[in-house]
N, C-alpha and C positions, 0 to 999 in steps of 0.2 A: 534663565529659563531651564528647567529640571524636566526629567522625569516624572512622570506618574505613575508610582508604582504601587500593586496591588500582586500578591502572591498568587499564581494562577490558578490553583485550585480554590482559590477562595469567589473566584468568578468564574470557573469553570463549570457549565451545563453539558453533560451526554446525554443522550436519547439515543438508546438500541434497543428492542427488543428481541435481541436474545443473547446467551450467552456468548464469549470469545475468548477464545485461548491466545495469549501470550507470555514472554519469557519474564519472569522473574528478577528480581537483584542477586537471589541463590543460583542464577545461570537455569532454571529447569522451567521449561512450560508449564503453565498451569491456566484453569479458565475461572475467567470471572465473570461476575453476573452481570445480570441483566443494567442495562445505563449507569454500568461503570469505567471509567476512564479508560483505555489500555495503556497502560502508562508501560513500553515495553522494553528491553536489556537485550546486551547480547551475553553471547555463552561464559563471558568475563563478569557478569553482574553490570558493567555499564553502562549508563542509562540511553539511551539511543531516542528518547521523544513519549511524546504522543501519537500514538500506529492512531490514523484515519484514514480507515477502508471502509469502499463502497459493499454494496450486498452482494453472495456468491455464494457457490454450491458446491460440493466437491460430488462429482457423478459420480465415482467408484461406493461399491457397496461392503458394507464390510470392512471398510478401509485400513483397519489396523489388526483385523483378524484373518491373516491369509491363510490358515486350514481351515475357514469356509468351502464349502464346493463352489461358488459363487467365483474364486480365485482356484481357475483353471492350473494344473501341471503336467507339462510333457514329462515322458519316459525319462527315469531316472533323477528327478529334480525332489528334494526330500526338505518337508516345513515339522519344525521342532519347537517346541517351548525353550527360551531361552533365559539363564539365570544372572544375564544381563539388564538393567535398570534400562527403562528407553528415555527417550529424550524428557519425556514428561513427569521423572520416576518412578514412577511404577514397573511392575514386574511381567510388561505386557510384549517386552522386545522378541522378536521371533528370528530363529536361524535358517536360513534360507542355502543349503546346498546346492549347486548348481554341479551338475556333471561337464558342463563345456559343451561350446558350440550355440544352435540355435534353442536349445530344451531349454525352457525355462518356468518362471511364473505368469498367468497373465488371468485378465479380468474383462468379457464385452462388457462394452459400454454403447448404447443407440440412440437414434436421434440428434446427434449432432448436425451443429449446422453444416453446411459443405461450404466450404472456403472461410468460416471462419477458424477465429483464434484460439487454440488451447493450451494450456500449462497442463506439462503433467510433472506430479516429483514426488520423492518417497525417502525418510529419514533412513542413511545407513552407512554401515562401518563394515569393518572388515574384525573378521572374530579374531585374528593376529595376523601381524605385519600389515601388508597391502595386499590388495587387490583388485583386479579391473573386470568391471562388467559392462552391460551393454543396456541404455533405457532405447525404447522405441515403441513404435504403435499407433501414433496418432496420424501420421500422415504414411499409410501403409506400411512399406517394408524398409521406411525411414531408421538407422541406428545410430547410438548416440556411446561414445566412450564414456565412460567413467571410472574414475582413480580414487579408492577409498582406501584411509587409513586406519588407524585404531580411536579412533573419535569421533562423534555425532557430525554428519553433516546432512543438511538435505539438498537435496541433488537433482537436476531437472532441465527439460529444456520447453519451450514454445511453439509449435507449429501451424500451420495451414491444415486442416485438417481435411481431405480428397474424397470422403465417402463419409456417409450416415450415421456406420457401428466403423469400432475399432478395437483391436486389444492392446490397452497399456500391456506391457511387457516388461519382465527384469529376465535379463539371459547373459550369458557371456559368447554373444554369438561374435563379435570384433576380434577379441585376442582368442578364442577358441578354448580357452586353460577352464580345468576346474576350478570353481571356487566356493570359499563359505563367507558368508557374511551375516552383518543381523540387521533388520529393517525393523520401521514401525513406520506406521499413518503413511498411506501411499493417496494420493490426491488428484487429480482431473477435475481441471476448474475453466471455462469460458475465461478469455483475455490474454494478454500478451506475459502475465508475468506472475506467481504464485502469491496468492496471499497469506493471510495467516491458517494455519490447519483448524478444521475442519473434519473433526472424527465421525464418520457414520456407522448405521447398522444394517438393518434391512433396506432403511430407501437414503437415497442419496442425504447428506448433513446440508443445511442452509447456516448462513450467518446476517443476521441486518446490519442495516449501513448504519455507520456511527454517525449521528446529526450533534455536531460538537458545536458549541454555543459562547460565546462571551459576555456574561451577564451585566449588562451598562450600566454600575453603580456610578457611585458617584468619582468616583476615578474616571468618568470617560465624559469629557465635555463638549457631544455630541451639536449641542445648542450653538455652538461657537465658530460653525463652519469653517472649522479647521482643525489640522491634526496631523498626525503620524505615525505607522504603522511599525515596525522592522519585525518581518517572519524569519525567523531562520530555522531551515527547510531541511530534513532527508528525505531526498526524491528518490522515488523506486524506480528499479533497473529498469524499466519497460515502460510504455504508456500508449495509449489509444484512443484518442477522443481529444474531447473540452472537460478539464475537471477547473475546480475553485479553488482560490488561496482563501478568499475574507470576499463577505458579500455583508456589507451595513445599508440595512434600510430603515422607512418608519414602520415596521407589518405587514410593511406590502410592498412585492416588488413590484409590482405594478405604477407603482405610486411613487414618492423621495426613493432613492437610492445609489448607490457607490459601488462598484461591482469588479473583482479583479481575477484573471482567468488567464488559464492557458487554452491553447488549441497547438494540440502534437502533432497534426498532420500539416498543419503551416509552419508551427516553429514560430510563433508568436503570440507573448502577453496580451491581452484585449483587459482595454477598458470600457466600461458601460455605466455611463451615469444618468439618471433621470431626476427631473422634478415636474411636480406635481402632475406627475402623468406623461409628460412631455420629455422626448429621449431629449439629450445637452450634448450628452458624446456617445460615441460608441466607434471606438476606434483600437485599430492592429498594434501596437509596438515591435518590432524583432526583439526578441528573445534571448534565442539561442541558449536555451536550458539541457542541459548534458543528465541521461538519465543516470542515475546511484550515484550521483554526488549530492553535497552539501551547498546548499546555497542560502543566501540573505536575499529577501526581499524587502525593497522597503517602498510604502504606499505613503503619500504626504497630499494634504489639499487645503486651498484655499482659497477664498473668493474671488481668484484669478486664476486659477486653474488645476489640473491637478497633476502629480509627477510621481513616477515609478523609476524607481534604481535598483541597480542588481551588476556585478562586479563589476564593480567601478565605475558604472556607465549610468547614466542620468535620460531618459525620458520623458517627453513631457507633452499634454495635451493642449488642445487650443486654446489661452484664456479667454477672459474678459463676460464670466457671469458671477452672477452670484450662488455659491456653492449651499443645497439644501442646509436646512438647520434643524431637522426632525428626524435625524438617522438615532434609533435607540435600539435598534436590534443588530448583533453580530455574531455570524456567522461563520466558521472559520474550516476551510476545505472540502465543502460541499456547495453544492447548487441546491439552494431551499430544504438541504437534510435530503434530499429523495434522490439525487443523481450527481454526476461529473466529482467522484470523492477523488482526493489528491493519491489514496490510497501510495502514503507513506508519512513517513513523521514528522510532527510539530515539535521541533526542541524547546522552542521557548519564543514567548512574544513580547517586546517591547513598546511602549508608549507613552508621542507627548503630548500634550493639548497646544501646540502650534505648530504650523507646517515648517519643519525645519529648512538651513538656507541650503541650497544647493553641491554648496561642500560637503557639510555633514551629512546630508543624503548620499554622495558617493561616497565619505569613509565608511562610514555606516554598512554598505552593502560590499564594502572593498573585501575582505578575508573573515570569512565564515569561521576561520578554525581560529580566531582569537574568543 
């Protein structure tokens, strides 16, 4: 009993309309179009997945041109063109002089929710050696250290956000010390944790949600009520809700369907399966998913029930039906393409046309980094 394998971009569907910036195998940001993959890297060229992010906004205006007026400066704080390459390379990086103390850069922003979640972060280095500055703003007089070297990084933190308008801020109000440094793309986004940049001008940048697809050739024997899944996962740092691994139905979820999901505020996998209209399960598993790490999941079913593994540990749902045979559509880390995105990366996905035995299911999900 093998594999079925099929190279994934060869069954690989997106659907985004609009553009998305991601990193390169050159290590440099760049954006791609419209219902293109983001196939994305880190600053090394290596390959880190498929980024699936849900839709977002970045509210700053201007976001990577701070001598706009729009990007407010205290007394003494001096914005220069810089003939440093920014993350993206282009020739757009900016030097950002701080006098020390609370003087610094900042940007209103209105209408936030109150007591919701914001990211704020902004690409920067230090123009030689180190240096420490101070992010803050979103939950009032909230500060935040940070230690920048002579290399891109982008930097940021999460908060509770106490009032309506706020000003992101870059200042060296913690260590008090002058300093220079260069910035590019500063961001304020809804949610617990940054997504991919998002360059604006005059009105805030939008991004849509990647509705990432597995097209059910004939490598996928749907008809056979059974199978097996193995996702292996970069989960992002942060998370808020119910997002999706894989959701296989026949067109309708209303109708046949197989459904596998997190929920971050319980800390447990949920199963959802239906036939013909009529729920079969829908049930909790604990979890226990650790966010910014690497994980395997593995989904397995068959007409006695179905089973979810993930390090080392074996789950299983109630048997004794018979498992839909009309699932031809797949889905993979969103809920119907329109919400719950896993909003982080798909390395790669595995599959076999039988529900493997119980062992293989826990090596299989035992260590992610083979």
């Amino acid at each position: 009993m093998g594999m079925r394998y099929a190279p994934l971009e060869s069954c690989l569907r997106v659907g985004r309309a609009s553009p998305k910036i991601v990193r390169g195998a050159d290590g440099i940001l760049a954006e791609i179009g419209v219902d293109m993959p983001g196939h994305d890297h880190d600053a090394l060229g290596r390959a880190k997945g498929l980024l699936i992010e849900g839709a977002a906004s970045n509210l700053l205006r201007y976001s990577a041109s701070f001598s706009n007026p729009l990007w407010e400066k205290d007394a003494g704080v001096v914005v220069a063109t810089s003939g440093v390459a920014a993350p993206d390379g282009s020739m757009t990086a900016t030097q950002l002089d701080l006098p020390g103390g609370a003087g610094g850069l900042f940007q209103r922003v209105d209408d936030l929710v109150v007591e919701g979640i914001y990211s704020l972060g902004v690409w920067a280095r230090a123009v030689s050696g180190t240096a420490e500055i101070t992010l803050g703003g979103v939950d009032g007089a909230s500060n935040h250290a940070v230690s920048l070297a002579e290399s891109w990084q982008r930097v940021g933190f999460a908060e509770v956000a106490s009032g309506t308008s706020r000003y992101p801020k870059i200042s060296t109000a913690i260590s008090g010390n002058p300093a220079s440094i260069l910035i590019w793309n500063a961001q304020l986004e809804a949610g617990p944790v940054l997504t991919s940049d998002m360059v604006s001008n005059g009105i805030p940048a939008a991004r849509a949600m990647d509705d990432v697809m597995l097209d059910a050739g004939d490598w996928f024997r749907g008809a056979t009520g059974r199978g097996t899944f193995v996702f292996d996962l970069e989960l992002p740092a942060a998370w808020d809700g119910i997002w999706r691994i894989v959701q296989m139905h026949s067109g309708n979820l209303n109708d046949d369907h197989l459904d596998l999901g997190y929920d971050s505020a319980a800390d447990q996998l949920r199963i959802s399966l239906r036939k013909g209209g009529v729920p079969i399960i829908s049930q909790s598993l604990y979890g226990g998913l650790v966010p910014g790490t690497r994980t395997r999941i593995v989904l397995a079913w068959a007409d006695d029930g179905v089973a979810v593994a993930k390090a080392g540990a074996i789950l299983k749902s109630p048997g004794g039906f018979a498992m839909p045979r009309s699932l031809n559509t797949i889905r993979v880390g969103s809920y119907a393409g329109q919400s719950g995105a896993l909003n982080g990366h798909l390395r790669g996905v595995s599959y076999w046309p039988e529900r493997l035995g119980d062992d293989r299911l826990i090596a299989l999900s035992a260590n992610p980094e083979n």
